[in-house]
C-alpha positions in Angstrom: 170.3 123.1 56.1 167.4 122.2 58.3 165.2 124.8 56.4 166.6 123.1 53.0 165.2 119.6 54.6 162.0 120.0 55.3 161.7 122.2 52.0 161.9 119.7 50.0 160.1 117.6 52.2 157.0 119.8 51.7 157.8 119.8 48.1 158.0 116.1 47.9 154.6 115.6 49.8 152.8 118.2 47.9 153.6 116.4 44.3 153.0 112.8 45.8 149.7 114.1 46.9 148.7 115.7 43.4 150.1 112.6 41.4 147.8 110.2 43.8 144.9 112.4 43.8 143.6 111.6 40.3 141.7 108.3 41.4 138.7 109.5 41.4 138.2 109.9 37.9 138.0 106.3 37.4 135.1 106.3 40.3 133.0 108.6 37.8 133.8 106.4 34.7 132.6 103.7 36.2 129.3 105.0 38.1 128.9 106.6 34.4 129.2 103.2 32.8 126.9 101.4 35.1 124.1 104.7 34.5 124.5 104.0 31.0 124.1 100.1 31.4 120.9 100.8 33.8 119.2 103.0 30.9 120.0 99.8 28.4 118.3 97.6 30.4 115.3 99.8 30.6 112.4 98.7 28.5 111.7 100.5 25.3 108.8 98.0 24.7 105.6 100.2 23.9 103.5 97.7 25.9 105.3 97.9 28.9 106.4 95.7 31.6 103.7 93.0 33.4 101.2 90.6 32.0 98.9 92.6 29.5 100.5 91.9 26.8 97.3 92.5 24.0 94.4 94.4 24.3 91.2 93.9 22.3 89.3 97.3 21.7 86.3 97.7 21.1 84.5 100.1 18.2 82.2 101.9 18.6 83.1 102.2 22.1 82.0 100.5 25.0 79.1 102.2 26.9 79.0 99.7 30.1 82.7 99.8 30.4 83.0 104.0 29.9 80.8 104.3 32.8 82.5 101.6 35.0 85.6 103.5 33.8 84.4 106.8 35.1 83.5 105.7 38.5 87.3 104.2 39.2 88.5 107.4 37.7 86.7 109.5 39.8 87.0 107.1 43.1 91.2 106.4 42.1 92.7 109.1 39.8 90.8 112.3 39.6 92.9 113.7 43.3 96.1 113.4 40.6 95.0 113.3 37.2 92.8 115.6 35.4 91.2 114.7 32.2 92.6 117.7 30.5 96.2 118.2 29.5 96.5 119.9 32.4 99.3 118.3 35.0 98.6 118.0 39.0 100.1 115.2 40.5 100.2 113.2 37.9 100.0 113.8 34.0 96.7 115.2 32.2 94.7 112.4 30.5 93.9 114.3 27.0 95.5 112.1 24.1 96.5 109.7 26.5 95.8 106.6 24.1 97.1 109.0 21.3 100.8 108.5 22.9 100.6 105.6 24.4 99.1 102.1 23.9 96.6 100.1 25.7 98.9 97.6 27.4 100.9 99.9 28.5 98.6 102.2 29.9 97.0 99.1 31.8 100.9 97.6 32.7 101.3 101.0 34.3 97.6 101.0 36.2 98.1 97.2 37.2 102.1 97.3 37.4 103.2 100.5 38.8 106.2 99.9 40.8 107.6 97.6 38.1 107.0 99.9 35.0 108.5 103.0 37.6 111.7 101.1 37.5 112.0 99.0 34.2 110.4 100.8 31.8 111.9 104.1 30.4 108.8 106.1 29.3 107.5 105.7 32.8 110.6 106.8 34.2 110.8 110.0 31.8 107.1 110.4 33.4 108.4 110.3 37.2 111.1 112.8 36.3 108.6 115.6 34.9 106.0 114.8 37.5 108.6 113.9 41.0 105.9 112.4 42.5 105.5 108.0 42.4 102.2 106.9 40.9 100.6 104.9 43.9 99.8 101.6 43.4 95.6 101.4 43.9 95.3 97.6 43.4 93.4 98.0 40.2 92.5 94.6 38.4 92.7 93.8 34.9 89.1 94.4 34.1 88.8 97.8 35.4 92.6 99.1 33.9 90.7 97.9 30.8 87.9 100.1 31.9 89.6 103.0 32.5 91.4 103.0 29.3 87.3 102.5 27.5 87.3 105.6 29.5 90.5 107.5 28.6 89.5 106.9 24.8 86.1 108.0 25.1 87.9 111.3 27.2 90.3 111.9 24.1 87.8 111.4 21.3 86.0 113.9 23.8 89.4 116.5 24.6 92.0 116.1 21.1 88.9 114.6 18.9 91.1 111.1 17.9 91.8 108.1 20.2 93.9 104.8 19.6 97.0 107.1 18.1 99.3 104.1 19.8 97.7 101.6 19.2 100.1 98.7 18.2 
């Protein structure tokens, strides 16, 4: 009779533990929901996130402003970036204007940490490359510089620039 008792005791433990034991699935749901909210909220504006919000280009292209380009991409990018398609760090700069515009290349140069978390292209970009984008403390004036620079590099590299352009 003892035997019998603690049986069904087992028993009766073993299927209150199984039927209590499904909580977790609610856990996922809900980390799942709030993933999916997360990737909402992300920015699928193709300026990007900070304060350059239009950029006036130039044509033909800026001489003065290539050259003051190429000395912060040489100083500032060229340990990561290479102006090929070619990745090391960071992504290679060839077409760079063809895919993205100029805002939001300057809101990333100017607005790193904030574009890494809000906006969803730049994220997409962390993923592939693992590695955060430092920020250098670039101003306005010489993002804009830079990108005189990347289009100058892609008429040079994929033979069009402005592709993106808004």
């Amino acid at each position: 009779m003892k035997n019998l008792k603690s049986v069904i005791f087992i028993l009766l433990s073993v299927t209150f533990l199984v039927a209590c034991g499904g909580g977790d699935s609610n856990s996922e749901s809900n980390e799942t929901d709030a993933t999916q909210e997360k990737a909402k909220e992300l920015s699928a504006d193709p300026k990007g996130v900070g304060e350059v919000k239009n950029v006036e280009l130039t044509d033909p292209l800026n001489m003065e402003m290539i050259a003051q380009g190429k000395g912060i991409y040489e100083m500032k990018c060229s340990a990561c970036h290479k102006l090929s398609d070619q990745r090391v760090v960071g992504p290679g700069w060839a077409g760079v204007t063809n895919r993205r515009s100029p805002e939001w290349i300057m809101n990333m140069i100017m607005n790193v940490d904030v574009m890494l978390e809000e906006d969803a292209e730049a994220r997409k970009l962390l993923e592939e490359c693992l590695t955060r984008m430092p920020n250098q403390g670039v101003s306005k004036e010489s993002a804009r510089e830079l990108v005189e620079f990347m289009r100058k590099n892609d008429m040079e590299t994929v033979g069009k620039k402005d592709g993106a352009v808004i």
